[in-house]
N, C-alpha and C positions, 0 to 999 in steps of 0.2 A: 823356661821362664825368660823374658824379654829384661831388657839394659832400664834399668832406674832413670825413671826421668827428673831432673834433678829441678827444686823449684828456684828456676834464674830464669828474670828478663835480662836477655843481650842487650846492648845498644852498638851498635857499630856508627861511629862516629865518621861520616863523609860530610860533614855542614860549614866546612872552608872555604875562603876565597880563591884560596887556589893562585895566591900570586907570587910565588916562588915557581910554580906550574908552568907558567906563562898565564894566568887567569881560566886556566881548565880546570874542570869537576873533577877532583882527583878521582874518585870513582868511580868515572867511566874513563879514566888512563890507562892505558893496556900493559901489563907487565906478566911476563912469561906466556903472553897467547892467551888472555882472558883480562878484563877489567879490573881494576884494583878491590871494586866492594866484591867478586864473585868470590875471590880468595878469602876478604873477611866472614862473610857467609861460612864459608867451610869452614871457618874454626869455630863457629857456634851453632851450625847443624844439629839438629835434632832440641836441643834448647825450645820449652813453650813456646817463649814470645820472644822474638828476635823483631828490636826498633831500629829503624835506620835514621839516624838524626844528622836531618839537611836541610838544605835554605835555596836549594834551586833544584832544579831537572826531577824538583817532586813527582811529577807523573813518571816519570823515567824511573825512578828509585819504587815507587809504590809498584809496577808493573813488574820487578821481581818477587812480590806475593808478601811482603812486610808490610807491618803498620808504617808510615814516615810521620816521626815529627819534628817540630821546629823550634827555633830561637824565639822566644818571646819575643823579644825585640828584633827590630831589622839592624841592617849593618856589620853581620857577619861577626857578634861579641866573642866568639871564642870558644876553646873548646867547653868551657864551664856552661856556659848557658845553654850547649844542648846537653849537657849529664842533666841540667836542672830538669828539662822538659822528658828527658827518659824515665827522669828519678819520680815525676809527677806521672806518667803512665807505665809505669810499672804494676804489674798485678803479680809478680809474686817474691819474694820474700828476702831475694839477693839479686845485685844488680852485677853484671860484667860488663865494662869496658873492653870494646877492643877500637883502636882507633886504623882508618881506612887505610893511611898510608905506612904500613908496618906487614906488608906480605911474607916475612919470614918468622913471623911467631910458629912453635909447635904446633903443631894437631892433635896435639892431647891439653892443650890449654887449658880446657876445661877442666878436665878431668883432675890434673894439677892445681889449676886453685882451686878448688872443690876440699881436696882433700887439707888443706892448710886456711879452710874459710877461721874466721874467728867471730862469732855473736854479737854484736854490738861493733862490732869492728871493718878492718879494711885488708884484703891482701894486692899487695902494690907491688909490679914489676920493677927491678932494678937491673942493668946491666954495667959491665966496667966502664963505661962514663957516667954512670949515673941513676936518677930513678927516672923512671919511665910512666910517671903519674896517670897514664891514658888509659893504660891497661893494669886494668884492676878486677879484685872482687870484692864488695861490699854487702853488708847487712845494709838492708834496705831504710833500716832506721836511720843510719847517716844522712838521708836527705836532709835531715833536722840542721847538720852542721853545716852540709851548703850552702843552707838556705841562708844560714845565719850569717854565714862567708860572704855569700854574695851579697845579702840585704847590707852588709857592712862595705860596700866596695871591693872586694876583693874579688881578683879574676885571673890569679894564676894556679893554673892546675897544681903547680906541686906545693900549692899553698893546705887547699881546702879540708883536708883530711888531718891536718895539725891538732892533736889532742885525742883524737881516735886514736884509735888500738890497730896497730897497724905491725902488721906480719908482711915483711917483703918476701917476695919469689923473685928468684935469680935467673936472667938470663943472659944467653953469650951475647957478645957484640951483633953476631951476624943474625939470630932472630929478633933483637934488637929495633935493625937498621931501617931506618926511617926514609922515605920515598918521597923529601921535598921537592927536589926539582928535575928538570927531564936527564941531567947527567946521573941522579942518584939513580933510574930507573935501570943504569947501565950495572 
């Protein structure tokens, strides 16, 4: 019998200006001899619907065989306004965050927050500095509180999820580690 396909759209989050980069797509920035989105890809492989949410080199991101979508608005609003635009095309029933520049998340990601999801709820990465609000799993009904986040001004990711039911998942520093500028890629 074949591996349970589990019902989550991904979103891999590449839709940044990219100006701690030097102004480069961080997605197509090379870290370990491949791209940065190739690495997010592999941790939500096999997943239905895998969104890649970005704001430029569309065709470039479309051409590795995902849906791409966009910021409502232009100007590059942040990581919140493409959850919104994943959270609107989503078709199935839990969303996962992984965000592009973080190449050292697990490879069982999934499979981990799968088993800690909560109904109505959110599971939210933490590491010893901190939470990690990018990479989550969510009940897809949360788009409700988003919505109501963002239609209120708000547009910090470790905001949005306040009042949901929220189960952290623990990670170390180093799958943690975030890929802003070209020394962090060292």
């Amino acid at each position: 019998m074949g591996e349970e396909v589990l019902p989550i759209t991904a979103v891999v989050l590449a839709g940044g200006a990219g100006r701690r980069m030097g102004g480069q797509d961080k997605g197509f920035v090379s870290w370990s001899g491949a791209p940065l989105v190739h690495n997010a890809l592999q941790r939500v492989a096999g997943l239905p619907q895998v969104l890649i949410s970005a704001n430029r080199s569309i065709e470039r991101y479309r051409a590795l065989g995902h849906a791409v979508v966009t910021d409502e608005d232009d100007g590059f609003a942040g990581p919140l306004a493409g959850l919104r635009a994943a959270f609107r095309c989503a078709s199935y029933p839990w969303v996962l965050s992984v965000p592009v520049d973080t190449p050292c998340l697990p490879m069982d990601l999934v499979a981990r927050l799968w088993r800690l999801r909560v109904i109505g709820g959110v599971v939210v990465a933490r590491s010893p500095s901190g939470p990690e609000p990018l990479v989550f799993l969510a009940d897809a009904c949360v788009r409700e509180r988003l919505e109501a986040y963002w239609q209120g001004g708000g547009r910090r990711a470790q905001e949005w999820f306040a009042g949901v039911e929220t189960v952290w998942f623990d990670l170390t520093a180093a799958e943690a580690a975030n890929c802003n500028t070209p020394e962090d890629l060292r």
